[in-house]
TORKOL-4160 file (C-alpha; in steps of 0.2 Angstrom, whole numbers, padded with zeros to 4 digits, m for minus):
165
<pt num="1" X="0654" Y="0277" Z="0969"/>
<pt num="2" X="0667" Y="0286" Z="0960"/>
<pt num="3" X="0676" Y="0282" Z="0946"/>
<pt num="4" X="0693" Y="0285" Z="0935"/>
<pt num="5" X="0706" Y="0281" Z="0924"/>
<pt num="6" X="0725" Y="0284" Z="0927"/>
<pt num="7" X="0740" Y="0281" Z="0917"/>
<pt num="8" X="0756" Y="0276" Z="0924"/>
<pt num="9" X="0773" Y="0268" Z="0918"/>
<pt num="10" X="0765" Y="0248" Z="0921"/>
<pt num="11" X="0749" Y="0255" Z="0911"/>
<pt num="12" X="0731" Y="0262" Z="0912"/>
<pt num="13" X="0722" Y="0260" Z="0928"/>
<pt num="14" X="0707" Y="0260" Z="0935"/>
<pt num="15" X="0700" Y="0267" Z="0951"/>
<pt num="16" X="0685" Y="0266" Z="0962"/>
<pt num="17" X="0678" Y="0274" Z="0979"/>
<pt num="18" X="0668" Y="0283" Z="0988"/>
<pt num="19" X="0667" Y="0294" Z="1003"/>
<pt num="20" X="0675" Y="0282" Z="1015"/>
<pt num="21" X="0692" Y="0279" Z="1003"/>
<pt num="22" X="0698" Y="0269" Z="0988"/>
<pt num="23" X="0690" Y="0252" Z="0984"/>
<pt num="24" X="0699" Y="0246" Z="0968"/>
<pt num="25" X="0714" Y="0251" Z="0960"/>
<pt num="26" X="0714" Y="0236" Z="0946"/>
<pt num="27" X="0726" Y="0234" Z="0930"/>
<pt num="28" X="0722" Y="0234" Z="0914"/>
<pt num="29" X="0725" Y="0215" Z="0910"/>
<pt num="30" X="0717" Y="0208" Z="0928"/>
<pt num="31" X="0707" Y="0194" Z="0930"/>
<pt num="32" X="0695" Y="0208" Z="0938"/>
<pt num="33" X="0684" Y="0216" Z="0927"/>
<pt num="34" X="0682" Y="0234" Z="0925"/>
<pt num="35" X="0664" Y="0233" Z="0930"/>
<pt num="36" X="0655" Y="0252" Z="0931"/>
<pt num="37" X="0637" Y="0251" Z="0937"/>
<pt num="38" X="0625" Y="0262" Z="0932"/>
<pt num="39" X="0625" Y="0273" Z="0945"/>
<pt num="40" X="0642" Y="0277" Z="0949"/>
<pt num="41" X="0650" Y="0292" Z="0940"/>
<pt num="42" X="0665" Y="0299" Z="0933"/>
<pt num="43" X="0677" Y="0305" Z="0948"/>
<pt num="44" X="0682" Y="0324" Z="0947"/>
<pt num="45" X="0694" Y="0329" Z="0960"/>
<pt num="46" X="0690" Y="0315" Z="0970"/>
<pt num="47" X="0704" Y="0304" Z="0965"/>
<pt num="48" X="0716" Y="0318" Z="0961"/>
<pt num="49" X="0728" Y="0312" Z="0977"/>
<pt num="50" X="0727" Y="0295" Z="0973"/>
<pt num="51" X="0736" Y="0299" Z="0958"/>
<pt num="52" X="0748" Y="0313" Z="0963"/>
<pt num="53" X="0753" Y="0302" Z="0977"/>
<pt num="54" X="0753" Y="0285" Z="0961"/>
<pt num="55" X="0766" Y="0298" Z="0951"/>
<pt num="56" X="0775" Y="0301" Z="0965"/>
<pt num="57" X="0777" Y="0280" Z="0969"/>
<pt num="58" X="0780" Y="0279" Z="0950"/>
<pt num="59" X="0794" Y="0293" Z="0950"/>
<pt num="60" X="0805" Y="0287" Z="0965"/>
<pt num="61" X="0799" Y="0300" Z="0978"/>
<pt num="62" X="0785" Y="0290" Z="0989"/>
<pt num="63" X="0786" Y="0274" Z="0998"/>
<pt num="64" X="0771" Y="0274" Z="1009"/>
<pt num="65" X="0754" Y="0278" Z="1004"/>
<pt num="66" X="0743" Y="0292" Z="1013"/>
<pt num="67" X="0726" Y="0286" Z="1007"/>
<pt num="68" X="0708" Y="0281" Z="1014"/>
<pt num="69" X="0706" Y="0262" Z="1009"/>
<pt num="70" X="0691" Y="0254" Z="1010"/>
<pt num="71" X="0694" Y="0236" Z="1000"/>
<pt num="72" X="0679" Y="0224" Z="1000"/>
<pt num="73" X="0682" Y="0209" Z="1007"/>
<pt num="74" X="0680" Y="0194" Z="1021"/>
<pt num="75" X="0689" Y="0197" Z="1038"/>
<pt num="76" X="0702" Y="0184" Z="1031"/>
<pt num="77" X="0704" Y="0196" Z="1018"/>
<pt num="78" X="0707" Y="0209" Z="1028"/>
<pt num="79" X="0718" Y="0204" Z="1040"/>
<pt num="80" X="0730" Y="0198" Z="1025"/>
<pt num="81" X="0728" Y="0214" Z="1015"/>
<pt num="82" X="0734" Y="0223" Z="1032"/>
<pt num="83" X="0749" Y="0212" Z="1034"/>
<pt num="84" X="0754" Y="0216" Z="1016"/>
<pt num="85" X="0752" Y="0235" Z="1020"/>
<pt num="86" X="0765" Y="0232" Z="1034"/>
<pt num="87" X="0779" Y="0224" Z="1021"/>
<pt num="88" X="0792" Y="0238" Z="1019"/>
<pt num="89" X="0793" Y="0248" Z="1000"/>
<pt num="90" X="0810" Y="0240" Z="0995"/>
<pt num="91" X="0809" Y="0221" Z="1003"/>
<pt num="92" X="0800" Y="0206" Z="1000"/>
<pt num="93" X="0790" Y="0191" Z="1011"/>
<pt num="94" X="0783" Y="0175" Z="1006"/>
<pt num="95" X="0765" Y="0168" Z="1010"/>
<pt num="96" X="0772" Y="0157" Z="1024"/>
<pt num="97" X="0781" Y="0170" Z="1034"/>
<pt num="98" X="0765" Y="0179" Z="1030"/>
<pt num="99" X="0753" Y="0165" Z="1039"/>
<pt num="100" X="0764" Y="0163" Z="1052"/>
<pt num="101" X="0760" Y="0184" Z="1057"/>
<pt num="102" X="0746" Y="0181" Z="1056"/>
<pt num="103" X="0746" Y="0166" Z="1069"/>
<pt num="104" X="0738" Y="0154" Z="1056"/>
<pt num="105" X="0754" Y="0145" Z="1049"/>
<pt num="106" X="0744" Y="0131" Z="1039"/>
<pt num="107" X="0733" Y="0144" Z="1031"/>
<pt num="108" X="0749" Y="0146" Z="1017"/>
<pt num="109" X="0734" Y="0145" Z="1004"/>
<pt num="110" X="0722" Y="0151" Z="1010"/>
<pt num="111" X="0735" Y="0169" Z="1011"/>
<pt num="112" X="0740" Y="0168" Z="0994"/>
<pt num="113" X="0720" Y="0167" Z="0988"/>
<pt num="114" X="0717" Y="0183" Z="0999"/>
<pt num="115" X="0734" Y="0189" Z="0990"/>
<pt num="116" X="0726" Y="0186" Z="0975"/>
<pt num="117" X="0710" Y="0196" Z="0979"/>
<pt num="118" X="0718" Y="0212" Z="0983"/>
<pt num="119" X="0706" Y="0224" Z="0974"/>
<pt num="120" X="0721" Y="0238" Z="0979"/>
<pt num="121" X="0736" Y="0233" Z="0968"/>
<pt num="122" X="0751" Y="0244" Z="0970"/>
<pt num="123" X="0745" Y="0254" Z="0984"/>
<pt num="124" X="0742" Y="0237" Z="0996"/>
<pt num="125" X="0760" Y="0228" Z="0989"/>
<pt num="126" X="0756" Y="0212" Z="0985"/>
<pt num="127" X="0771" Y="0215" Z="0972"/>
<pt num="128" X="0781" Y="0213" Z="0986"/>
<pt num="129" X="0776" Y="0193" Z="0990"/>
<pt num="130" X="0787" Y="0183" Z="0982"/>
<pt num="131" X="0791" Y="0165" Z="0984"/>
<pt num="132" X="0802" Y="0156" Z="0997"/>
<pt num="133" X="0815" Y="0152" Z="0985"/>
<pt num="134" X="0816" Y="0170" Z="0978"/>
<pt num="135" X="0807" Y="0168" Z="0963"/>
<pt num="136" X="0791" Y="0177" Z="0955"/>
<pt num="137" X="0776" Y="0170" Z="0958"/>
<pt num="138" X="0757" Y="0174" Z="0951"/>
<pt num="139" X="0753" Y="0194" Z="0949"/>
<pt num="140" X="0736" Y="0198" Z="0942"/>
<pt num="141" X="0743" Y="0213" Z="0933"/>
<pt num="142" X="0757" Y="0200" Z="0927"/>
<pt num="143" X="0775" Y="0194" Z="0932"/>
<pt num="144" X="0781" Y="0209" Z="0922"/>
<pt num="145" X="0772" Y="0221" Z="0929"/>
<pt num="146" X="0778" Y="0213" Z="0947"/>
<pt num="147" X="0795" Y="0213" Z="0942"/>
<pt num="148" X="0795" Y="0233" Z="0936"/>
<pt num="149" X="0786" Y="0236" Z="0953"/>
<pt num="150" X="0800" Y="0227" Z="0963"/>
<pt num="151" X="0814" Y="0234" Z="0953"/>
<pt num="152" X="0806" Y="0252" Z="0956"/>
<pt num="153" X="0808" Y="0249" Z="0973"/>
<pt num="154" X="0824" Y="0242" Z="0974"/>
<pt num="155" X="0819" Y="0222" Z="0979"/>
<pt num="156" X="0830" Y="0208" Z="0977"/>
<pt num="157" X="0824" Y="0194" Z="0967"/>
<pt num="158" X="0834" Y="0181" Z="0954"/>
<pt num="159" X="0842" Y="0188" Z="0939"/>
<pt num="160" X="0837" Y="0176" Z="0927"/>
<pt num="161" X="0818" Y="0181" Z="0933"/>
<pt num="162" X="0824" Y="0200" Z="0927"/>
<pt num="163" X="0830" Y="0193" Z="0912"/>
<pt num="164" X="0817" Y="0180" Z="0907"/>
<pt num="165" X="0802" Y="0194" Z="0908"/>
């Protein structure tokens, strides 16, 4: 496993991989800890198009990701990071419109808990999951951070949620 640190306009970040694509992209304020074991080491080029494509993201010029992923998780997991991935840069969901792709409509919790694990912040946009009624919900990297990342892209969400942050 590879690892490295980024800086970007919502703050350091941390990555993590290997050979078959990016595990973690985490915040600096997530419940997740930076964990490094032992024998992983200090990325050299291996994350350099991570990031060039991050700044670009950042900077207004990409809206989809070109990346190897290879998030850890349960086939639940999975399936709901996927779904996420297909949420256009620029628009929003909610959970249950989420569970209802997925063919599991009562599973609305069970799709914000996967939501919530997503080791791949930014890059899978679980930014873009708001709640029914418009407003911001939970963000591990914060409802700030959540509101910048929406407003970079262009989403609609209440005013007084802009202002309040």
């Amino acid at each position: 496993m590879f690892y490295r640190y980024h800086e970007t306009p919502i703050g350091r970040i941390f990555l993590s991989g290997d050979i078959g694509g990016l595990q973690q992209l985490l915040m600096d304020t997530e419940r997740h800890s930076w964990h490094i074991a032992e024998d992983w080491q200090l990325a050299g080029k291996q994350f350099d198009n991570v990031c060039r494509q991050l700044d670009e993201y950042f900077a207004g010029r990409r809206q989809v990701f070109e990346l190897p992923l290879a998030p850890q998780g349960t086939a639940f997991q999975q399936s709901v990071w996927k779904a996420l991935q297909k949420i256009p840069y620029g628009q929003t969901s909610y959970y249950s419109r989420l569970a209802e792709q997925l063919g599991k409509p009562k599973a609305v919790r069970a799709v914000g808990t996967a939501n919530g694990a997503n080791p791949i912040s930014v890059i899978i946009p679980c930014h873009r999951v708001i709640g029914r009624d418009g407003s911001l919900t939970g963000y591990a990297g914060g409802l700030h951070r959540k509101a910048q990342l929406l407003t970079l892209e262009g989403a609609s969400f209440p005013e007084q949620t802009r202002l309040s942050l």
